[in-house]
C-alpha positions as CSV (number, residue, x, y, z in Angstrom):
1,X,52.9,28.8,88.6
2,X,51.6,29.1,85.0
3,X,48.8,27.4,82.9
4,X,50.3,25.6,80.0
5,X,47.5,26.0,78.0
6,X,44.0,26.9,78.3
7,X,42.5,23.5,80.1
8,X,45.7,22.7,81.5
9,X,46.6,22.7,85.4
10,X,49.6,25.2,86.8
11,X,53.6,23.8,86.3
12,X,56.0,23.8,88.4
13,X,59.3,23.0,87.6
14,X,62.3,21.6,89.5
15,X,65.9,21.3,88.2
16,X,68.1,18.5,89.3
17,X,72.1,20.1,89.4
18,X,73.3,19.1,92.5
19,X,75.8,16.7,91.3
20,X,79.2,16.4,91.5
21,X,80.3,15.5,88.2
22,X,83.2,13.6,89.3
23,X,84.0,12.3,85.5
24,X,84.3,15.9,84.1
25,X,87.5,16.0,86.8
26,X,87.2,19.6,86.8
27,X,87.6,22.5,89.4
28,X,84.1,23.7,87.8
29,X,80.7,22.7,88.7
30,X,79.4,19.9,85.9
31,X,76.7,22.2,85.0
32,X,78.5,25.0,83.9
33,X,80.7,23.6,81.1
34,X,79.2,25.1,78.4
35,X,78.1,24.3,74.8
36,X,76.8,26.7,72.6
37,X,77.7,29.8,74.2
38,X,76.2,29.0,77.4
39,X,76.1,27.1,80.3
40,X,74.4,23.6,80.7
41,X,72.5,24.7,83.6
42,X,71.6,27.9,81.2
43,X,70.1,25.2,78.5
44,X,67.6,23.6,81.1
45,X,66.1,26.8,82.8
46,X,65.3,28.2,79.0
47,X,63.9,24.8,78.4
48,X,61.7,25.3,81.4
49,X,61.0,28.5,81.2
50,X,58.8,27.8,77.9
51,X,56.8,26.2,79.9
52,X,56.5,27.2,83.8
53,X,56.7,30.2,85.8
54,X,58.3,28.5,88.8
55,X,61.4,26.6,88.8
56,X,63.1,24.4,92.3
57,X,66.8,24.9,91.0
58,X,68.4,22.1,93.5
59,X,72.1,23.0,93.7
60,X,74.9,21.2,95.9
61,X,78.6,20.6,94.8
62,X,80.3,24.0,93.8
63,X,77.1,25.4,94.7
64,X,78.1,29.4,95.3
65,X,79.2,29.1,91.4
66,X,76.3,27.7,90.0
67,X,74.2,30.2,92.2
68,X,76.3,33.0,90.8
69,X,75.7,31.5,87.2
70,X,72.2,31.3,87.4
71,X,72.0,34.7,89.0
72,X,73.3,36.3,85.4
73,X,70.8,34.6,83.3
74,X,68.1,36.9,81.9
75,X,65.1,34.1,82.6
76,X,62.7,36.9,81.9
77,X,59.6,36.5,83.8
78,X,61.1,32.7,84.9
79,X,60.9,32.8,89.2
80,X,63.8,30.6,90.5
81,X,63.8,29.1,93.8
82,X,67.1,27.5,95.2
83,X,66.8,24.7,97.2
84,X,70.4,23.6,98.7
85,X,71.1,19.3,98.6
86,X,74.0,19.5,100.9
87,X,74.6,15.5,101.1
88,X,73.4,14.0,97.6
89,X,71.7,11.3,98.1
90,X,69.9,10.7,95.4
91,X,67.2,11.9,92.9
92,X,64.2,11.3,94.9
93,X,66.2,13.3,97.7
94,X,66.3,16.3,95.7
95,X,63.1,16.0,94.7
96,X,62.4,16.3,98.5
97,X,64.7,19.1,99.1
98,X,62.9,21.0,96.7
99,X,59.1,20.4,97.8
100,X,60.7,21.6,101.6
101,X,62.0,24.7,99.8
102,X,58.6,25.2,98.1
103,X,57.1,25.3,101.3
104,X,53.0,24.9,100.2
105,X,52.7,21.5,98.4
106,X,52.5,23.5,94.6
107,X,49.1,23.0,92.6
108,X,48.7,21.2,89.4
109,X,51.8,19.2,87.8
110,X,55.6,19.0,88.8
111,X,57.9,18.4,85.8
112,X,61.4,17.4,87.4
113,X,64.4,17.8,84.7
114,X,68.1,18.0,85.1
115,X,70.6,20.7,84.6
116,X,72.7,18.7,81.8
117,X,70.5,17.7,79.2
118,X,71.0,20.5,77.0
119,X,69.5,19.5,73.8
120,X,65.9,19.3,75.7
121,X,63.9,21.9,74.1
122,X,60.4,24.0,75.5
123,X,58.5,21.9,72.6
124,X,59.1,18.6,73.9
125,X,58.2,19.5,77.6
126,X,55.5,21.1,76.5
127,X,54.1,18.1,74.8
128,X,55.2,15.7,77.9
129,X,53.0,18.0,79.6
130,X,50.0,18.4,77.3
131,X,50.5,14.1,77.1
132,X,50.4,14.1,81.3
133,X,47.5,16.2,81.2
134,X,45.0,15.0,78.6
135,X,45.6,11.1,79.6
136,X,45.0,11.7,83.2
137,X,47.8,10.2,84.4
138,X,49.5,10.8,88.0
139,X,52.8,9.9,86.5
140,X,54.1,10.7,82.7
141,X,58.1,9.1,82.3
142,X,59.9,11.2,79.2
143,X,60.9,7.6,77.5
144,X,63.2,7.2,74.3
145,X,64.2,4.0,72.8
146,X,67.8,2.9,72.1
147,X,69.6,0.5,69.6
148,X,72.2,0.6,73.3
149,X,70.4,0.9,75.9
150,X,73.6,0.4,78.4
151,X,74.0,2.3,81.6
152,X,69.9,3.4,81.4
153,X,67.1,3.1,83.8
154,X,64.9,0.9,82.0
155,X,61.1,1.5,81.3
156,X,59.0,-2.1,82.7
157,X,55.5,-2.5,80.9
158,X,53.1,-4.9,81.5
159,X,51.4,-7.4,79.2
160,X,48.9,-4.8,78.7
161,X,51.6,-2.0,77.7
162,X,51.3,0.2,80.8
163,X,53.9,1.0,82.8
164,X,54.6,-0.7,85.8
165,X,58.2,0.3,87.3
166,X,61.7,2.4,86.4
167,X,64.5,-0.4,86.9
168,X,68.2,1.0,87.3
169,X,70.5,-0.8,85.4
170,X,72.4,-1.7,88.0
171,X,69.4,-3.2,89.5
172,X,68.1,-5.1,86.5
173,X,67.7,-8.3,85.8
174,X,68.8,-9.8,82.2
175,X,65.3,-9.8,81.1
176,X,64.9,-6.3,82.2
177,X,68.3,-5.1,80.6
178,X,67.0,-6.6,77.3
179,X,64.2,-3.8,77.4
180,X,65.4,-0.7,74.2
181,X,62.8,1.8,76.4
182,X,64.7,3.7,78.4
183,X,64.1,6.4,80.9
184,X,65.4,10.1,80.4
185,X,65.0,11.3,84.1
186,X,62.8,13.6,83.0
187,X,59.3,12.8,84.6
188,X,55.8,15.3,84.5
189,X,53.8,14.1,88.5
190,X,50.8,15.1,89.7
191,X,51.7,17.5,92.6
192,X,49.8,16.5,95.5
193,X,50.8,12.6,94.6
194,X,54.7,13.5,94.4
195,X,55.0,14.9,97.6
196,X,53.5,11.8,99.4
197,X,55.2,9.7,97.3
198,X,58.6,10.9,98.1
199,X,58.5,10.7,101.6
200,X,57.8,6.7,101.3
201,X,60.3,6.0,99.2
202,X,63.5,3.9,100.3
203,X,67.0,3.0,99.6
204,X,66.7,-0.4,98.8
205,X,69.0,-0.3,95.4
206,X,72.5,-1.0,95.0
207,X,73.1,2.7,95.2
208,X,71.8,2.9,98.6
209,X,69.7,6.1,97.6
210,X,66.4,7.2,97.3
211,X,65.2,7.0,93.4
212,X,63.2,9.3,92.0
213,X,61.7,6.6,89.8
214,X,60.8,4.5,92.3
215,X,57.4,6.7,92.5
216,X,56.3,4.8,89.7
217,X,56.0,2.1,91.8
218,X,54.7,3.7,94.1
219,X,52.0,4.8,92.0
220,X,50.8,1.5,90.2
221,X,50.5,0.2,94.0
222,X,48.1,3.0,94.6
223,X,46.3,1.9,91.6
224,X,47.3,5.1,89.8
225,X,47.9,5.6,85.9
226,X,51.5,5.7,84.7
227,X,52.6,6.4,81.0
228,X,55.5,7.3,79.1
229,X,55.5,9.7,76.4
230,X,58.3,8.4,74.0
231,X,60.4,11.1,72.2
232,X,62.0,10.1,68.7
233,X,64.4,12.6,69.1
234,X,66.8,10.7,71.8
235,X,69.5,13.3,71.6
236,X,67.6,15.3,73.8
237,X,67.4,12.3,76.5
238,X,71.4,12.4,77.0
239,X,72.9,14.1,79.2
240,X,76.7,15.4,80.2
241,X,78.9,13.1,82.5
242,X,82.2,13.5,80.8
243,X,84.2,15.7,78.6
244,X,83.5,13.7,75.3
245,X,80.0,13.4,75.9
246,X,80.3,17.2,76.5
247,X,81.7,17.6,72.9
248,X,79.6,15.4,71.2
249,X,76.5,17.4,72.3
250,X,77.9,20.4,71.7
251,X,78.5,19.3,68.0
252,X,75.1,17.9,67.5
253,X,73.6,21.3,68.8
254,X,76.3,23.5,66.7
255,X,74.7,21.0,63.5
256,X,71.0,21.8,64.7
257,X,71.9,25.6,64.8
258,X,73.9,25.8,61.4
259,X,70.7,24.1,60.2
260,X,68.3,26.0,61.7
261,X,70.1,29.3,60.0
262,X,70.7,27.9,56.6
263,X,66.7,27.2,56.5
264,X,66.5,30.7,57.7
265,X,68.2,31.9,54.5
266,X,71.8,32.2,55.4
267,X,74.4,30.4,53.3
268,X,76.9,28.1,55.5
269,X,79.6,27.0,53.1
270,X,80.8,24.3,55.6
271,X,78.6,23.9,58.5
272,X,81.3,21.2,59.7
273,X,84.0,24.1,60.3
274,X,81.5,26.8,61.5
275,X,80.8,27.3,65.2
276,X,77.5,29.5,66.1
277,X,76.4,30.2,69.4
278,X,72.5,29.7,71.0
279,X,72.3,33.5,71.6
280,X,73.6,34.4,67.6
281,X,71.0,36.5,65.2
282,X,71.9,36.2,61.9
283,X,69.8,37.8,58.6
284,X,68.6,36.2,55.4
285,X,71.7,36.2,52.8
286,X,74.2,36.4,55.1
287,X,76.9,34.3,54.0
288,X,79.0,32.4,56.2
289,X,82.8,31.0,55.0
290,X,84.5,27.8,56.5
291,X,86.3,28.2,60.0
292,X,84.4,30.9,61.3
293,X,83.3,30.6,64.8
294,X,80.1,33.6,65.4
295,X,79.8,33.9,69.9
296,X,77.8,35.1,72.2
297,X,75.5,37.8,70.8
298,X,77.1,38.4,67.9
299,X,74.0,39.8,65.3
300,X,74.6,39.9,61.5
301,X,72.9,42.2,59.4
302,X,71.8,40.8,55.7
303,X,74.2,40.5,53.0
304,X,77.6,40.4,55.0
305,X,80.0,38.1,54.4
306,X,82.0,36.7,57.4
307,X,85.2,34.6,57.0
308,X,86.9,32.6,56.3
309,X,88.8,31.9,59.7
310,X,87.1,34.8,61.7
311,X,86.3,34.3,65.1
312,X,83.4,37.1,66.4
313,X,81.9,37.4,69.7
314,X,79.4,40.0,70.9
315,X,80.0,41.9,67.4
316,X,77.7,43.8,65.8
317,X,77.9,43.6,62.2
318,X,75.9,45.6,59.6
319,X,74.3,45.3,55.7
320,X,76.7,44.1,53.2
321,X,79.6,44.0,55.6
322,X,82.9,42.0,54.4
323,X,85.0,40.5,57.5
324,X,87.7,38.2,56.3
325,X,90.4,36.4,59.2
326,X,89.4,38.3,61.8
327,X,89.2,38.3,65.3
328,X,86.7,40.9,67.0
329,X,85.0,41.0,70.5
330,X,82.6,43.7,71.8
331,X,83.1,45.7,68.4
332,X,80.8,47.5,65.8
333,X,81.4,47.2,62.2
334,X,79.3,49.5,60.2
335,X,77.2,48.5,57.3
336,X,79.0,48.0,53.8
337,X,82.6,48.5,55.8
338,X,85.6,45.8,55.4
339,X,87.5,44.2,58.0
340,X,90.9,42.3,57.3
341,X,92.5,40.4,56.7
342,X,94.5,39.4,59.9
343,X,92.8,42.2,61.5
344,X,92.3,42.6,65.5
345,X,89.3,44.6,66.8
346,X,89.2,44.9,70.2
347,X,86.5,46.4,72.7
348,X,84.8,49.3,72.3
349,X,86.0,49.2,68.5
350,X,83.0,50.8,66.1
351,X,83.9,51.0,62.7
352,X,81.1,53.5,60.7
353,X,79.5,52.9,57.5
354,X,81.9,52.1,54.9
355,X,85.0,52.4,56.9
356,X,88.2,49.9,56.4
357,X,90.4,48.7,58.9
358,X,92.7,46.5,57.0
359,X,95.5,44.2,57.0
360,X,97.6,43.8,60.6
361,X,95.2,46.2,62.2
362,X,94.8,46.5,65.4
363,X,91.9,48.7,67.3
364,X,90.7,49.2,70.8
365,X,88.2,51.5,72.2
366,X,88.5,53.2,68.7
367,X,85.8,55.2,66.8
368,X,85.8,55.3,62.7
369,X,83.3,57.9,61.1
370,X,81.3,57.0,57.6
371,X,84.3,55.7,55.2
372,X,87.5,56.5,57.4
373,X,90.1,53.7,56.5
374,X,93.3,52.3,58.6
375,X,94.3,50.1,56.2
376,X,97.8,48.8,57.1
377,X,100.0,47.3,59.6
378,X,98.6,49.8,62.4
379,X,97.7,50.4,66.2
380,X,94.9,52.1,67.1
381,X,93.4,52.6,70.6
382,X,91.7,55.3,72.1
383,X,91.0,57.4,69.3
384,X,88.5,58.8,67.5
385,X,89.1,59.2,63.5
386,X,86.7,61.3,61.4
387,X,85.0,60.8,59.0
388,X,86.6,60.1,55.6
389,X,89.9,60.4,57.0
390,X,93.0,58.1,55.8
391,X,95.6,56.6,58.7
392,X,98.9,56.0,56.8
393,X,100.6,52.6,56.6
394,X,102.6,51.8,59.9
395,X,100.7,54.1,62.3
396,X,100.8,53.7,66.1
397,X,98.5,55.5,68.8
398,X,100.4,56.1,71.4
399,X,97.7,55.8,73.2
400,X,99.3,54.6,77.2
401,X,102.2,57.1,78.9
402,X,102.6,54.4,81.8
403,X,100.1,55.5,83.5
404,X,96.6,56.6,82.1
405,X,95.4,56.5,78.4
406,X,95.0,59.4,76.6
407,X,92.9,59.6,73.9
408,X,93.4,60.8,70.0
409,X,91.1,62.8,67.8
410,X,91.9,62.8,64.1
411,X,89.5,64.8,61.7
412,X,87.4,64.4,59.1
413,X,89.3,64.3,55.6
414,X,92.5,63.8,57.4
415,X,95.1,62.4,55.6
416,X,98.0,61.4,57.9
417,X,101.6,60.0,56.0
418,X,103.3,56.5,56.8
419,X,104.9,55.6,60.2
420,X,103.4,58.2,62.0
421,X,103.3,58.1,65.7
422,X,100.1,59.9,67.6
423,X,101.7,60.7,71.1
424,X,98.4,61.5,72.8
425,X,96.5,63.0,73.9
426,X,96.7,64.9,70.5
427,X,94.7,66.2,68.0
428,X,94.9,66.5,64.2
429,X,92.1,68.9,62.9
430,X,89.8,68.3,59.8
431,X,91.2,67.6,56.4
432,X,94.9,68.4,58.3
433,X,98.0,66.0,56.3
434,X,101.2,64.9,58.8
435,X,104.3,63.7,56.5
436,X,105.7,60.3,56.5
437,X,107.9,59.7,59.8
438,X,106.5,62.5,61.6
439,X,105.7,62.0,65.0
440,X,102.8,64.1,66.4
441,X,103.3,65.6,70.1
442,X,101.2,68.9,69.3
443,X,97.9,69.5,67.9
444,X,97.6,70.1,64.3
445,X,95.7,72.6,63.2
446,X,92.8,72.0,60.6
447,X,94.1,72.4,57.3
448,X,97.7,72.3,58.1
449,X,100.9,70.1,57.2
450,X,102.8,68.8,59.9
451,X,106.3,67.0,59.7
452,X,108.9,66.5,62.4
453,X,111.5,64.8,60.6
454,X,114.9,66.9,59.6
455,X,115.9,67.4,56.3
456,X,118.0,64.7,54.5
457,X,121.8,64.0,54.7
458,X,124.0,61.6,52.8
459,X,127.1,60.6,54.2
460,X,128.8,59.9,51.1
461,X,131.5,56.6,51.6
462,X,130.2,55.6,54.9
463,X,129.5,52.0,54.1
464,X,133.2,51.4,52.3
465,X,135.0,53.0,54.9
466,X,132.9,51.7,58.0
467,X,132.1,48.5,57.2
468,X,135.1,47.4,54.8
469,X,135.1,43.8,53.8
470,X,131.2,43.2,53.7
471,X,128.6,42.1,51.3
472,X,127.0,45.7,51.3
473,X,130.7,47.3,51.1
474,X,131.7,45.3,48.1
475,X,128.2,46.2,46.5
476,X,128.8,49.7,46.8
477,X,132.1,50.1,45.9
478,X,131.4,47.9,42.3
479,X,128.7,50.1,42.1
480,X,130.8,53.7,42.2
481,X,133.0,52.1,39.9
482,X,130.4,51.5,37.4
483,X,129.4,55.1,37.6
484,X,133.0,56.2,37.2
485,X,133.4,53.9,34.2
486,X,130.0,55.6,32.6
487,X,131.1,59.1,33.5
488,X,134.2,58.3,31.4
């Protein structure tokens, strides 16, 4: 329990995400699709957290992987209580299931929610809340009004304006189903009221289940206040039943982020072809180029440029980085280094300041120093490369000998040739140079030259007389006889 503000009473909140979510026709629990980087259920528990220090999670279909999910969430101070709805039989059920799992009826207010309304933020519950509490009211409905109201629980006022009743679509009449106010589900009670109210409530619906709503009822027959608090913002009313409600939320919350960011000082060239994540930190004067797609807790660091067509997740970049068509996970990229294009960082990747790992790059569980450079057409995994040092064009690690890795250390100042091979575990000492071909099976000593490639040899006539009547053959030999006409 938590006070919401100085004069107002304890919250408790419970989370509806029992469903099954047959629409979605997924192997996966409903609530853990995920927009934004994160879960559904994920979205609602942050919501809540803003504003209560107790949460009823009520979980039931696929239930040991929504446990599971909401086990890994960092709710900081947040207590989460599960409450198990093994047969759903409605809202008001849950509601029930929770109370039981609460044990004491709690103090103060309940606010009920659900686990896929993702674009419900802390601010509006917290002013549902401060709305419940300053009118006195037993019951506060979180209404919104619709140009469509289809498929909504409608909210019934009387001639006076107050609220009198929650009708179901299904159960409404036409004059009802005229009504624009509709309900969101989400609903702030008076504590001690909700729990007798839900033990006298009754199926009598077309649904044959107990509604939640139905304590507004309830309520005006005790002679209670009812209100709604109406939110102008109705995205944050709807809710996930299908896949293409799904993506539709997710790109109004991807356009709410790119906008939050771009008023934060970062420049979005086309906020319609750039994805960012809930959990992202970018700085002021980042800038941001079209088909870039910044995940989980990616953190930019002022003045680099990302894109276009990178994809980052859980990549730390620094100051005045450039990453151009890149894709990185669980990497560092040093402040001031460059990155691409068609490079491939992979984990455990840390690129220092001013480094360079370039074009058809690839790096895993690879250290750069300050201003070393891989910058072409190159493998690179379980090494460490000093700082300042050079890898040649066409450079594989070696890093895997079928059965461990073995790491590679090249030095500071380092400059190794093209088409090298590192057969590791290997090192090549500070400021050592290896030759073009070589491959390295031995350590190289700091300061030395190492080559492993024989000298030269030309087998003169080889094509003419091994591979007579070709294009190369015929090539050669009017060559030669050009040369014997100008030695003439």
């Amino acid at each position: 329990m938590t006070e919401t503000g100085p004069n107002q009473p304890a919250v408790t909140a419970i989370v509806l995400a029992a469903g099954a979510g047959t629409r979605m026709k997924s192997s996966r629990a409903k609530v853990l699709h995920e927009i934004a980087g994160q879960p559904l259920i994920a979205h609602a528990l942050f919501a809540v957290r803003g504003v209560a220090a107790t949460t009823v999670t009520v979980v039931g279909h696929e239930r040991e992987q929504v446990s599971a999910a909401i086990s890994s969430l960092d709710l900081g101070d947040l207590g989460v209580v599960e409450a198990v709805q093994e047969e759903q039989r409605g809202t008001g059920h849950a509601v029930q299931i929770a109370l039981d799992a609460l044990g004491d009826v709690p103090e103060g207010t309940v606010l009920v929610t659900y686990g896929d309304v993702p674009l419900l933020t802390s601010e509006t519950l917290a002013e549902l809340l401060e709305d419940h509490s300053s009118s006195g009211q037993s019951v506060t409905i979180l209404s919104a009004e619709l140009d469509d109201p289809k498929g909504y629980g409608r909210v019934v006022r009387d001639a006076d304006g107050f609220v009198v009743a929650i009708r179901e679509d299904k159960d409404a009449d036409d004059v009802e189903r005229a009504i624009c106010e509709v309900n969101s589900g989400v609903v702030a009670v008076d504590a001690k009221f909700l729990r007798d109210a839900v033990g006298r409530l009754a199926p009598s619906n077309a649904q044959g289940e107990l509604y939640l709503t139905d304590i507004v009822s309830l309520a005006v027959e005790d002679g209670l206040p009812v209100g709604a608090h109406v939110l102008e913002d109705v995205w944050q009313t709807e809710g996930v039943n299908d896949r293409a409600q799904l993506a539709r939320l997710g790109r109004e919350l991807n356009r709410r982020l790119t906008t939050h960011w771009m008023s934060e000082g970062v420049t979005i060239v086309d906020p319609d072809t750039t994805w960012i994540d809930s959990a992202v930190v970018l700085a002021p004067d980042v800038t941001i180029f079209p088909g870039t797609q910044l995940l989980g807790a990616t953190v930019v660091a002022s003045g680099a440029t990302i894109g276009p067509d990178c994809t980052l997740r859980n990549v730390e970049v620094g100051a005045d980085a450039t990453i151009v068509r890149t894709h990185a996970s669980d990497a560092v990229v040093g402040a001031g280094a460059t990155v691409g294009p068609f490079a491939y960082l992979r984990p455990g990747t840390e690129i220092g300041a001013d480094g360079k790992v370039g074009t058809f790059v690839e790096t895993k569980n690879a250290q750069l120093g300050a201003g070393a450079k891989v910058p072409h057409l190159s493998y690179v995994g379980d090494a460490e490369i000093g700082e300042g040092a050079n890898i040649g064009a066409g450079t594989i690690v070696a890093n895997y000998d079928g059965v461990q890795k073995h790491r590679t250390t090249v030095g500071k100042h380092a400059r190794t040739g093209s088409n090298n091979v590192f057969v590791a575990p290997v090192t090549i000492g500070d400021g050592a140079y290896t030759g073009g071909g070589t491959v390295v099976r031995k350590d190289v000593p700091s300061g030395a030259l190492a080559t492993s490639a024989g000298s030269q040899r030309n087998m003169e006539g080889w094509v003419p007389a091994n591979r007579a009547g070709t294009s190369a053959a015929s090539a050669a030999e009017a060559a030669n006889e050009e040369e014997d006409d100008a030695g003439e």
